[in-house]
C-alpha positions as CSV (number, residue, x, y, z in Angstrom):
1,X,-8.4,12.9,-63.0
2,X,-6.5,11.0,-60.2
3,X,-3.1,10.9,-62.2
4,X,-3.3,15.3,-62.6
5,X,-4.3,15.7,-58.6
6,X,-0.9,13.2,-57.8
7,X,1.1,14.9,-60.8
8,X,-0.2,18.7,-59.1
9,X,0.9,17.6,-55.9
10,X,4.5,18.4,-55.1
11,X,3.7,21.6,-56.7
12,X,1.2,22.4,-54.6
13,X,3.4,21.6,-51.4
14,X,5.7,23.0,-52.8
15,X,4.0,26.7,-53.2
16,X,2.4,25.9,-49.3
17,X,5.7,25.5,-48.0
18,X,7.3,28.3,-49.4
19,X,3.8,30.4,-48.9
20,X,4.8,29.2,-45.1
21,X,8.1,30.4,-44.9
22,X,7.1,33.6,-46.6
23,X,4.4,34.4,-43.6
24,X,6.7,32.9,-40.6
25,X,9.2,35.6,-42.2
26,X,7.5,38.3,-42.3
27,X,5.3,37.8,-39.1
28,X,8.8,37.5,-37.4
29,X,9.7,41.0,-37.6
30,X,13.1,40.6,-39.7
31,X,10.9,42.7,-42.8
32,X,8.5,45.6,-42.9
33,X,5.2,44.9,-44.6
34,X,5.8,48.0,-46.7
35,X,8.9,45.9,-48.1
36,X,7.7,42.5,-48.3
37,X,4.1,42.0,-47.7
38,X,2.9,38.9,-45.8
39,X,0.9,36.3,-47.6
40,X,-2.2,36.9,-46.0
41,X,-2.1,40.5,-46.3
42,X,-2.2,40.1,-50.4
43,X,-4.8,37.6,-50.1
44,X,-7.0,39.5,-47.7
45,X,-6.0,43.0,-50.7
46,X,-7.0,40.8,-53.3
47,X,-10.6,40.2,-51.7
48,X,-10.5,43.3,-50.9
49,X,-10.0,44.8,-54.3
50,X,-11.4,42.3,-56.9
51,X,-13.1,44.5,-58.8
52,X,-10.3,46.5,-59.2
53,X,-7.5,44.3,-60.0
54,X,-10.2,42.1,-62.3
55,X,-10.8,45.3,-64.5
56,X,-7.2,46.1,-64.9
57,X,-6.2,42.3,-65.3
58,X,-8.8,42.3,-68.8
59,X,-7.1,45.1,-69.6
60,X,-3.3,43.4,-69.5
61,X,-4.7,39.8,-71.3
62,X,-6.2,42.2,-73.9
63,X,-2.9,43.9,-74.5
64,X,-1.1,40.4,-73.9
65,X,-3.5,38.9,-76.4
66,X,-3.2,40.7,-78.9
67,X,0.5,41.4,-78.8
68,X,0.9,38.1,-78.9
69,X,-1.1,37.1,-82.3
70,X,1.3,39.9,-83.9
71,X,4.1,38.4,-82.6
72,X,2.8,34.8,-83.9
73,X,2.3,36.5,-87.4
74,X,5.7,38.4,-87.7
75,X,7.4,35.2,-86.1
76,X,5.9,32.9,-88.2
77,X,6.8,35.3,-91.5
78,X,10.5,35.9,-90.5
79,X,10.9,32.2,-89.5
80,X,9.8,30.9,-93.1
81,X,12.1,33.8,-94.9
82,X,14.8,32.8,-92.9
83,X,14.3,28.8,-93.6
84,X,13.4,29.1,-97.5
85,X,16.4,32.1,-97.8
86,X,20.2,31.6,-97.0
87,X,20.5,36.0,-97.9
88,X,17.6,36.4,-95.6
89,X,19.2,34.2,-93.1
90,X,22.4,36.1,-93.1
91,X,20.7,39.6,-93.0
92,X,17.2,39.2,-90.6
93,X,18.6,36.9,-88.0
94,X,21.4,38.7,-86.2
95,X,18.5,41.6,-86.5
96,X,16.4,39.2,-84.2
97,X,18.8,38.7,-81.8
98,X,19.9,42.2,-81.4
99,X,16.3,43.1,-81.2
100,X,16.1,41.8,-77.8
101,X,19.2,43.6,-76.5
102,X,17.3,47.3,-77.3
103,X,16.1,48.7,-73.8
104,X,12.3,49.3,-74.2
105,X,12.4,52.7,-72.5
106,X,14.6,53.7,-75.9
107,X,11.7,53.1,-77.9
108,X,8.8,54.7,-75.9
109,X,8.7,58.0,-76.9
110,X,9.1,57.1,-80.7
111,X,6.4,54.8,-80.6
112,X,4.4,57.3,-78.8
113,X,5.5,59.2,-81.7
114,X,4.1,56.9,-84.5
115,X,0.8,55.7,-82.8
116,X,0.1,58.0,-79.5
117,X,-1.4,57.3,-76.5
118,X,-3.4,54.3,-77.3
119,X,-3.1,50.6,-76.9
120,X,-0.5,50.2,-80.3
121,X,2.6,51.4,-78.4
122,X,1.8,49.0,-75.8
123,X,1.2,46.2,-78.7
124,X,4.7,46.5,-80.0
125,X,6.8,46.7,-77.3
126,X,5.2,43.1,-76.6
127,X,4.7,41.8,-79.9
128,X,9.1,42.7,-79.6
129,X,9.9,40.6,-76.7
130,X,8.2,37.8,-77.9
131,X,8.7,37.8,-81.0
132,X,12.2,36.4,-80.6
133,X,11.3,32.8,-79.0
134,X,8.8,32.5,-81.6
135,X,11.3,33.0,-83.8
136,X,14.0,30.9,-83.2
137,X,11.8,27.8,-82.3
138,X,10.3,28.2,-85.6
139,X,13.4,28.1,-87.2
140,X,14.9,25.2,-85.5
141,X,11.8,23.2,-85.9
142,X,11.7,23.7,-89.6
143,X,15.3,22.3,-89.8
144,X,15.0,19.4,-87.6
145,X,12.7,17.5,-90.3
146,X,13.9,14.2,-91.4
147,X,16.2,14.3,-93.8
148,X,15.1,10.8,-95.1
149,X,11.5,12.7,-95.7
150,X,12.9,14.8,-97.7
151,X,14.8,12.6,-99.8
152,X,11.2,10.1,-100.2
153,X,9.3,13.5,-101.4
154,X,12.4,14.5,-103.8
155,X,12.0,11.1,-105.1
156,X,8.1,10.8,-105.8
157,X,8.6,14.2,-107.4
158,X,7.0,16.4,-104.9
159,X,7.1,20.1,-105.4
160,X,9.0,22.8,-102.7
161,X,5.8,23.7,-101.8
162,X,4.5,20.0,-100.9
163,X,7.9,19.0,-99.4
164,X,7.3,22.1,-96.7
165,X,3.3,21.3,-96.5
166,X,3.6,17.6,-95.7
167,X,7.3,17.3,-93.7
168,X,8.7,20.2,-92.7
169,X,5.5,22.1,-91.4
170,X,4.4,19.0,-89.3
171,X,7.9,18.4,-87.9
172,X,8.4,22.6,-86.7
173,X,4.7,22.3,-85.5
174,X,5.4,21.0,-81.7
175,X,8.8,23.6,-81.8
176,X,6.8,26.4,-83.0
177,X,4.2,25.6,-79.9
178,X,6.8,25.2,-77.4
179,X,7.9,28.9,-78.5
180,X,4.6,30.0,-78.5
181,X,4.1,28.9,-74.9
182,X,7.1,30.4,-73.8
183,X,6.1,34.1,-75.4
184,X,2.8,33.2,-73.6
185,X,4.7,33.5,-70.3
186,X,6.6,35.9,-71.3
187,X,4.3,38.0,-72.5
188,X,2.6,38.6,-69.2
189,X,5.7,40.7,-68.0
190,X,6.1,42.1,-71.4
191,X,2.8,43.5,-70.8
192,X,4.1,45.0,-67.2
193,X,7.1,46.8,-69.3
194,X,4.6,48.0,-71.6
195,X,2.4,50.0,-69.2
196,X,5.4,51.7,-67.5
197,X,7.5,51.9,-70.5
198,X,4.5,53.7,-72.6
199,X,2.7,57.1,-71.7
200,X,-0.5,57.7,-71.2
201,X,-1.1,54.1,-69.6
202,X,-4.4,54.7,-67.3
203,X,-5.2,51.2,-66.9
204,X,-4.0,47.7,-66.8
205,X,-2.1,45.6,-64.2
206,X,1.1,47.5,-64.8
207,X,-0.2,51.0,-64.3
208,X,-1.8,49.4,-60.9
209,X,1.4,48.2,-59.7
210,X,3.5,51.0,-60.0
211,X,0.4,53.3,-58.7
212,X,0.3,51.1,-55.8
213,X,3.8,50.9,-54.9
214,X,3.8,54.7,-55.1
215,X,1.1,55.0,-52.7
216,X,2.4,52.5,-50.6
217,X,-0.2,50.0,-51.4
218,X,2.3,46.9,-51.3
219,X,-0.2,44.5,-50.2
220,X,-2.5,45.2,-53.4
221,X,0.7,45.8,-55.6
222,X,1.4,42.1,-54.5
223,X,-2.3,41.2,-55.1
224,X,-1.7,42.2,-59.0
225,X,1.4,40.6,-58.9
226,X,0.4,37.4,-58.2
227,X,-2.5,37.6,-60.4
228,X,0.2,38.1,-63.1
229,X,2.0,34.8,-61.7
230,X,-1.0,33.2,-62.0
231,X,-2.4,33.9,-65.1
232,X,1.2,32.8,-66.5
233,X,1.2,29.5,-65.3
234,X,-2.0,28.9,-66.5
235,X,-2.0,30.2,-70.2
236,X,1.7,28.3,-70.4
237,X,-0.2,24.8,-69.1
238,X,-3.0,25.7,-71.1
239,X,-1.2,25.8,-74.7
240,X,0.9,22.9,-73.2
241,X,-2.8,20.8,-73.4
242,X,-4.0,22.2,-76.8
243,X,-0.1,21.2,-78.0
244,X,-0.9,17.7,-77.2
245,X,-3.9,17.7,-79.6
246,X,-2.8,20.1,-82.5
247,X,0.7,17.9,-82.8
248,X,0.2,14.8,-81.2
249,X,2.6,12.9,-83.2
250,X,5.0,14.8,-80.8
251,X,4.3,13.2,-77.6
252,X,4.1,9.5,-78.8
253,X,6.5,7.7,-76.8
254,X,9.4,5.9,-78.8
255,X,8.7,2.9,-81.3
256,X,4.7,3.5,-81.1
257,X,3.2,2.5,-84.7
258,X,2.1,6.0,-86.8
């Protein structure tokens, strides 16, 4: 407990000190507060408006959450037909990259279109941004096996199948988590895109940003913005810990004994 309280330390100064500056800034006149809210006007919003910004924030990790396990699925498909598939290699992976290069706003009113008003526009646009990371880790995890594995399996006759159950799935594990943590964070503004991007948002931190910027409501706007900050940081640290247990092979320092 003592080692995480000295490891959370500089971070923690280092948020108070630019927290500090922040509220010396603004206080000294050189910003309005409709601009740049200070500190302790988003804090004092945030008490202010709990409810409000809690209901809206369930709303967000709902769509977040669930975009996400799509994403995980579809990554975790395109990854393997691109490992196991030199055609599919060639044909789906310059798709994934250009994926991430097509404005979201394009694809609003189609997916509108396709699935209305509901949550499953939302879903997509997020399950799209982080699908890619997902992606790509996979794929770079499942070729960075040791070749010398390989080459033991070949020789005690083990199938494809066993080969990619016993080497190469354990050695694109940690990758595949990394990625996962990264669409985590990312997901949290993919969620924000998603509830401007889409109509017929009436809910979620998104909608309550952009409805409070409109009214002029920057300290609550703020509020929900740092509850988005928040909420990143601690789903990426989160997965980061349940890494350490589902691949723990990963984090052994150099020369331990398997």
């Amino acid at each position: 407990m003592r080692r995480r309280v000295v490891n959370a330390l500089p971070a923690v100064v280092l948020v108070a000190t630019l927290l500090g500056a922040w509220e010396v800034y603004v206080e000294s006149g050189q910003v309005s507060a409709f601009v740049l809210p200070a500190p302790h006007a988003m804090a004092a919003a945030l008490w202010n408006n709990g409810s409000l910004i809690w209901s809206n924030f369930l709303v967000t990790a709902q769509e977040v959450g669930l975009g996400l396990c799509a994403a995980l699925i579809a990554g975790f498909a395109t990854a393997l037909a691109i490992h196991f598939s030199p055609l599919a290699r060639r044909a789906i992976y310059p798709l994934a990259v250009g994926s991430q290069a097509v404005p979201v706003a394009v694809l609003a009113a189609p997916l509108v279109f396709w699935w209305g008003f509901g949550m499953s526009p939302k879903l997509v646009v997020i399950a799209l941004i982080c699908f890619f990371p997902i992606v790509v880790s996979m794929v770079d995890g499942l070729g960075a096996v040791d070749p010398d594995q390989l080459k033991l399996l070949h020789t005690l006759d083990a199938s494809r199948w066993q080969a990619f159950r016993m080497a190469e799935l354990p050695a694109a594990l940690p990758a595949a988590l990394s990625g996962a943590r990264i669409a985590l964070a990312v997901g949290m503004i993919a969620a924000y895109i998603a509830e401007i991007s889409t109509a017929g948002t009436s809910a979620g931190l998104g909608h309550e940003i952009n409805t409070d910027l409109t009214a002029l409501q920057t300290p609550r706007a703020w509020a929900a913005t740092a509850v988005l900050f928040v909420a990143a940081v601690a789903c990426f640290y989160s997965l980061a810990l349940a890494e350490r247990r589902l691949a723990p092979w990963a984090h052994r320092p150099r020369g331990e004994n398997r």
